[in-house]
C-alpha positions, 0 to 999 in steps of 0.5 A, spaced: 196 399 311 195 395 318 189 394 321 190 397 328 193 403 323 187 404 319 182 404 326 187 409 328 186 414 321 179 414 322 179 415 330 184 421 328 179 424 322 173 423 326 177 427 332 179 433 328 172 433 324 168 438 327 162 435 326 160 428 324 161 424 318 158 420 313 161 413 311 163 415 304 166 422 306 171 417 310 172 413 304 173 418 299 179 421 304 182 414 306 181 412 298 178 406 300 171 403 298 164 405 302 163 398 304 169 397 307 169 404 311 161 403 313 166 395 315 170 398 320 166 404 322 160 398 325 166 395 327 169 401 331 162 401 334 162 395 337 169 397 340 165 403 343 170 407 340 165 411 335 157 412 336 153 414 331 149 420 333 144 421 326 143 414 321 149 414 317 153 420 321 159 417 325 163 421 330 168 419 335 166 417 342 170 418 348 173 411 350 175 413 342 178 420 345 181 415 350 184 411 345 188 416 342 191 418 348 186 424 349 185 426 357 178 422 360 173 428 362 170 425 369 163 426 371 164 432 375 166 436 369 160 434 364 156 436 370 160 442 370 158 443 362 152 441 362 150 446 368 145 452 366 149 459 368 146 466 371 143 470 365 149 474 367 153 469 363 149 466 358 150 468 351 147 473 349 145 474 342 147 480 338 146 481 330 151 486 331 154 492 336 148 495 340 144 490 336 142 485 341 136 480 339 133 479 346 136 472 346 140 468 350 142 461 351 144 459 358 146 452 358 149 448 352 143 446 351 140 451 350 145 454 346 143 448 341 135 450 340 136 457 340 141 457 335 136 454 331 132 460 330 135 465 332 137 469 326 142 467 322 146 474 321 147 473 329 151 466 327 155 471 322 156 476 328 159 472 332 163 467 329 169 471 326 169 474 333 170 468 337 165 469 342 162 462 341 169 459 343 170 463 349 163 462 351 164 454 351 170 455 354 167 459 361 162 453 361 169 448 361 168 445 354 175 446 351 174 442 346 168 445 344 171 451 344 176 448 339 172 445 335 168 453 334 175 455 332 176 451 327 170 451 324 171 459 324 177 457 320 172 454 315 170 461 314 163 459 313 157 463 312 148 464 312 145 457 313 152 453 312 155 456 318 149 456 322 148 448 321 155 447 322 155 449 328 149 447 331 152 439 328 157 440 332 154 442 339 149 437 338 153 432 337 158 435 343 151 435 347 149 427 345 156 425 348 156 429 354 149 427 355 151 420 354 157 419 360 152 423 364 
């Protein structure tokens, strides 16, 4: 395999994870070495293709989305992501129908902190529902939508479901604080 063939493999894996990714998880899909995944992982984050949000986690990075040929998100839509949203159009928290937690989230932010606590059942309720994706798709974060419909094709549950999730907004939260 080439080299401009390799990079772009682990930028197309990094983009279609929906979290990020340990150096051994790469090379075990690549079947090559850790070493010579943790290589040109550092290699990629010298380039500014892909950043590593948490010790020993890569995920892509915008110019690495670019890279690919995905659009380029400007400052004012960041902005519009990041933005907090009258309580009417926060995400509201339900254990189930009628069963509302008296939480709400209205910023992404927020989102990530409360999603920590809230009760995991919660988590559960909404996640074969769709909610979460349509709620990251008001704020203008399609791509997180995307990335919470995917994760709900996982078909995850309890404490999985709910690290998962909070890994990938985290990691969205990072990047998109970054080009802020």
């Amino acid at each position: 395999m080439s080299r401009d063939h390799i990079r772009k493999k682990i930028l197309d894996m990094l983009l279609e994870a929906e979290k990020p990714l340990r150096s051994w998880e790469i090379a075990e899909e690549m079947g090559i070495g850790v070493p010579s995944s943790t290589m040109r992982l550092l290699r990629l984050i010298k380039a500014g293709y892909v950043s590593a949000p948490q010790r020993g986690y890569y995920t892509i990075t915008v110019h690495g989305k670019e890279k690919l040929g995905r659009p380029k998100i400007d400052r004012k839509q960041v902005s519009q992501i990041l933005r907090s949203v009258p309580s009417e159009e926060a995400f509201h928290f339900y254990k189930d129908i009628d069963q509302y937690l008296q939480v709400f989230a209205n910023s992404l932010n927020d989102f990530c902190g409360k999603i920590q606590t809230v009760d995991v059942k919660s988590v559960e309720f909404h996640m074969p529902r769709g909610d979460l994706e349509r709620w990251f798709d008001s704020l203008g974060d399609l791509e997180l939508g995307k990335k919470m419909s995917h994760i709900r094709s996982m078909d995850l549950s309890g404490e999985d479901l709910r690290k998962t999730v909070y890994e990938t907004v985290k990691s969205r939260l990072q990047e998109l604080k970054r080009l802020f």
